[in-house]
N, C-alpha and C positions, 0 to 999 in steps of 0.2 A: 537437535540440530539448530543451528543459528543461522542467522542473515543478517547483514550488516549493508545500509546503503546512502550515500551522503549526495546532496543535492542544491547548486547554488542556482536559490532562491529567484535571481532576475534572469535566470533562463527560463523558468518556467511563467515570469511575468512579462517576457517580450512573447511565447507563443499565446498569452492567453490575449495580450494584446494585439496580435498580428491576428490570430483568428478565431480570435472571441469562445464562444461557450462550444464550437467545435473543437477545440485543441481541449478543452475538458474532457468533452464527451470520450476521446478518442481511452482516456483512463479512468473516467468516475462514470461511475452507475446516476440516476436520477437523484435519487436519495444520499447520495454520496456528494453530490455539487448543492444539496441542502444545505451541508457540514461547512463550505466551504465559505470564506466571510473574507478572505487575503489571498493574497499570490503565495505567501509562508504555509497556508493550510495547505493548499495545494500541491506546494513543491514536499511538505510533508508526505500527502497521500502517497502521492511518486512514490517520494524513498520509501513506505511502509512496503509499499505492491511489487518494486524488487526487491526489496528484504527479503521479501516470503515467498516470491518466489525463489529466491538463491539461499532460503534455507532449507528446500525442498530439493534443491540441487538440481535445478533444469534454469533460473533464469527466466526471464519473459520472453516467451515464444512458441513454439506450438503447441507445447506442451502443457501450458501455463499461461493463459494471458491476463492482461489485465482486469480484465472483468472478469475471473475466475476468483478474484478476490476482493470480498466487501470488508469496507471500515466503515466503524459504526464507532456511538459516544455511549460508555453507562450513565449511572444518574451522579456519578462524578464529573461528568463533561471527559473522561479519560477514552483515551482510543481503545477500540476493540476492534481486532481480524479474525476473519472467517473464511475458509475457503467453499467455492462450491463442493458438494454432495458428491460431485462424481471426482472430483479433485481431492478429498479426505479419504476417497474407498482409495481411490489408484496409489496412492502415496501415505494410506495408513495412518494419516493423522490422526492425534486422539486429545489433542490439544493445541492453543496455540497462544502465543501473548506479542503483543507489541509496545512499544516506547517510540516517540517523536519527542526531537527535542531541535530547539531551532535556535542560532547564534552566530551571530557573525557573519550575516551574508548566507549561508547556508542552513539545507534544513536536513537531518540525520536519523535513519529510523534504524531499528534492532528488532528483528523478529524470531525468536523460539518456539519450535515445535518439536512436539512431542509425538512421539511414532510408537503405533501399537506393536506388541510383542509379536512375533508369529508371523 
């Protein structure tokens, strides 16, 4: 399954500006606003966190929210998604990968997962 989700970049730098490291909070974990060094990483995180959840096919919302899903760096500096435990049982994931790519004012993420047999 895929997820696809595009994001211009000074929407998400007027909310971090209007209300500082609460409009973070409201979609990055602690460790997750570590990662974060631009308004572009962040409008990144965004698009990764609907990505995935809209390759999960629910969207962000009760089913899914934001914090149900962590990004993380390897020792590439490349992004990494994970969903919570109880979020991989309900929806059978058995793998996942992401892409952020940022251009032109906007930032663009792509999430594939992979779902257990059975």
């Amino acid at each position: 399954m895929i997820g696809i989700d595009i994001v211009v970049i000074d929407r998400i730098e007027k909310l971090i500006q209007k209300f500082g490291d609460k409009a973070l909070d409201r979609f990055l974990s602690f460790e997750e606003k570590q990662l974060v060094k631009s308004s572009s990483t962040a409008a990144g995180f965004w698009a990764a966190k609907e990505a995935a959840s809209k390759a999960i096919g629910t969207g962000i919302g009760a089913k899914c929210g934001f914090h149900d899903i962590k990004i993380s760096k390897d020792k590439n500096n490349a992004p990494k998604i994970k969903f919570k435990k109880a979020i991989r049982k309900k929806f059978k994931i058995k793998d996942s990968s992401l892409s952020i790519t940022h251009d032109g004012g906007f930032a663009i993420a792509v999430v594939a997962v992979e779902v257990k047999n059975g």
